[in-house]
N, C-alpha and C positions, 0 to 999 in steps of 0.2 A: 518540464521533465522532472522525475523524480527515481535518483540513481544511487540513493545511497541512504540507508534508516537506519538509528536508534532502535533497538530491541534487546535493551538489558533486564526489564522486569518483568515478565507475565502473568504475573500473583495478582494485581487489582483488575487484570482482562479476566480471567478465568472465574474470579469471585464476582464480578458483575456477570457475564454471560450465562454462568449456574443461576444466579436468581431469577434475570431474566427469565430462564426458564423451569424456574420452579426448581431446580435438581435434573429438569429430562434433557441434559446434553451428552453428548457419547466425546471423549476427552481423549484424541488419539495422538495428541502431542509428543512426540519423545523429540526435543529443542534442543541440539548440541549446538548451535550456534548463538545461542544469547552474545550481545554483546553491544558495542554503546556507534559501532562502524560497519554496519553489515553492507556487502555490497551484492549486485545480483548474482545469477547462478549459483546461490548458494539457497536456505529454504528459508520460507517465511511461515509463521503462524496464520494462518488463513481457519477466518468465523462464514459458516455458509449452515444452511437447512434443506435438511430430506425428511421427508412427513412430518413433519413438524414440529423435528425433531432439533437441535441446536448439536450441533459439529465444530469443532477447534480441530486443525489438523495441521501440521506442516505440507507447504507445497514448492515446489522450484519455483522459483523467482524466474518469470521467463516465460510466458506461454506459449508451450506449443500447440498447435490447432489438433482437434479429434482427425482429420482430412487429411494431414498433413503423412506426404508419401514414409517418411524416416524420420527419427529424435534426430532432430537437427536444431545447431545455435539459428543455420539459416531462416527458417522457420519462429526464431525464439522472439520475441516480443515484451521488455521489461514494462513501456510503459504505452496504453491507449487514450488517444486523443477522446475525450467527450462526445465531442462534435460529430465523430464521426461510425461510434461503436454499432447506431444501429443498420449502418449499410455496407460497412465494410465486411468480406467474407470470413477474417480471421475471428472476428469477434460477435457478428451479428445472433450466433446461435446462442453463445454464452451470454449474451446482453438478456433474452429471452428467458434460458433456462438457469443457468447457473451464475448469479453473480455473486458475490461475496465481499465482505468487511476483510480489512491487513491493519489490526492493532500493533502501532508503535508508539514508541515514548517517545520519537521526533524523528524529524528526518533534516538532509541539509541542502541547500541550493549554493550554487558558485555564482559568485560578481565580478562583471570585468570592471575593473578600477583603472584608470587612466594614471600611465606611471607605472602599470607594476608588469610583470613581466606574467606571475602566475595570478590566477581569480585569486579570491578572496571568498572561503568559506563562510558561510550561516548558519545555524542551527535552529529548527523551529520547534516550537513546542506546543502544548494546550495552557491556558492559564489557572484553568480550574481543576484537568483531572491530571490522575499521572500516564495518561495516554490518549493518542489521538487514532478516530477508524478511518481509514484512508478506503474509498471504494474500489473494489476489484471485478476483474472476473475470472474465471478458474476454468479448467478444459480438463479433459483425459484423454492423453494418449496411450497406442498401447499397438501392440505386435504379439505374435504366438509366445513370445518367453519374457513380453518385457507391461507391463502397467507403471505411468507415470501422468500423475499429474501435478499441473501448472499452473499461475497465475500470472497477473497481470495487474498493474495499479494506475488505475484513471485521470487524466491531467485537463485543466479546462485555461481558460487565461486567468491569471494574474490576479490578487487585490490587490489594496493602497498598501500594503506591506510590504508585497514581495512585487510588486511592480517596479521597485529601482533595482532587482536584485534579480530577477529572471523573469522571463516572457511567459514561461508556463508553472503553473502549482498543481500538488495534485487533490483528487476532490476528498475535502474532508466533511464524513458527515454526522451529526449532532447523532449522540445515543437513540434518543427517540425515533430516529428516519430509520433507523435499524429495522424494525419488522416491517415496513412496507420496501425497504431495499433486497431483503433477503428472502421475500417471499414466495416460495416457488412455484403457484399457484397464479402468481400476475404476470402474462405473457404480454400486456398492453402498453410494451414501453413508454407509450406517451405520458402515462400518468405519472414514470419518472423523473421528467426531463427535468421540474423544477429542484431535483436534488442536483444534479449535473451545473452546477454553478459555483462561481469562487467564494469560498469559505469567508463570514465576515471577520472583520481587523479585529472585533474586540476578542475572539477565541482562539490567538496566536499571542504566544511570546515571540519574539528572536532577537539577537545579536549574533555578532561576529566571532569564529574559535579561529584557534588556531590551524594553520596548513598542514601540521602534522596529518589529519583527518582527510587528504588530499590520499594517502597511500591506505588502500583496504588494511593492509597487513598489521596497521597501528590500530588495535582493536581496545584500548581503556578509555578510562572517563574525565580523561583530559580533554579527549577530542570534543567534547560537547561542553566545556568549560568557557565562560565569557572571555576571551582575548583583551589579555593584558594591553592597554592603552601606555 
């Protein structure tokens, strides 16, 4: 699962995706939620392509299906399982047509500790850049007076990392998978499948922060601080 991201800086996403595409990206971002504790239902940066164009946009964290009778949380979906995106009906269409990259500066997973009453916070990060792409996929909903769209962030099992620390991670994929993941043109999912895997150990930091980062509401950059031993 992946229930909680780091999205304090958007400056080195936005300045790599422009080059990426040469300057042809349409930049529809307006991000009142930066911050170092984002929790869902609230919006995420979401990187997706239409004609071949490169799009940054914010979207709900939460995907509702196109199908779906009412904006409902019922309906809402933070996070999809790998395994299962191209047969399940909430997802299968967007695995197809619309998937999408969710750049964060980190995200964090809980550990049950033996002895403690609460988990025990993580914070993971990249080693190399100041952010990681987590894969998604995104939907549109919409009714006679309302247009809303959604996202979703994809979780496979576990590496040597996060294997003592939670059962599922979500897929993070290297810059380069980026035009063959966002390509809107490839409806063959199969040729996917080998990005849908756990991210290897050496392109993760993590240690332990502090529980403060346990409450959405504590939004600074303490929460993503190494925990004083």
């Amino acid at each position: 699962m992946c229930g909680r991201v780091d999205i304090h800086d958007l400056e080195p996403v936005k300045e790599d995706v422009k080059k990426y595409y040469e300057g042809n990206v349409e930049d529809y971002i307006v991000y009142n939620t930066l911050g170092y504790n984002i929790p869902p239902s609230t919006d995420l940066p979401v990187w997706h392509e239409h004609g071949g164009k490169g799009i940054l946009e914010s979207m709900h964290w939460g995907l509702i299906p196109h199908w779906a009778k009412e904006r409902s949380t019922k309906y809402s979906m933070i996070n999809a399982r790998a395994e299962d995106v191209a047969k399940r009906p909430a997802y299968s269409s967007s695995f197809k047509r619309r998937r999408c990259l969710i750049p964060v500066n980190g995200f964090y997973e809980w550990q049950k500790v033996p002895g403690m009453k609460i988990k025990q916070p993580w914070y993971f990060t990249s080693k190399e850049k100041p952010y990681l792409l987590l894969a998604g996929l995104w939907d549109e909903w919409r009714d006679d007076q309302t247009k809303l769209r959604s996202c979703t962030i994809l979780t496979t099992e576990p590496n040597e990392i996060m294997k003592p620390i939670h059962d599922r991670m979500p897929v993070i994929l290297k810059f380069e998978d980026a035009g063959l993941w966002l390509d809107e043109t490839l409806q063959d999912t199969s040729l996917l499948r080998h990005l849908l895997k756990p991210a290897d150990e050496d392109l993760l930091s993590a240690w332990p922060v502090s529980p403060i980062c346990n409450s959405p509401s504590v939004n600074e950059e303490r929460c993503i601080l190494p925990l004083k031993q």
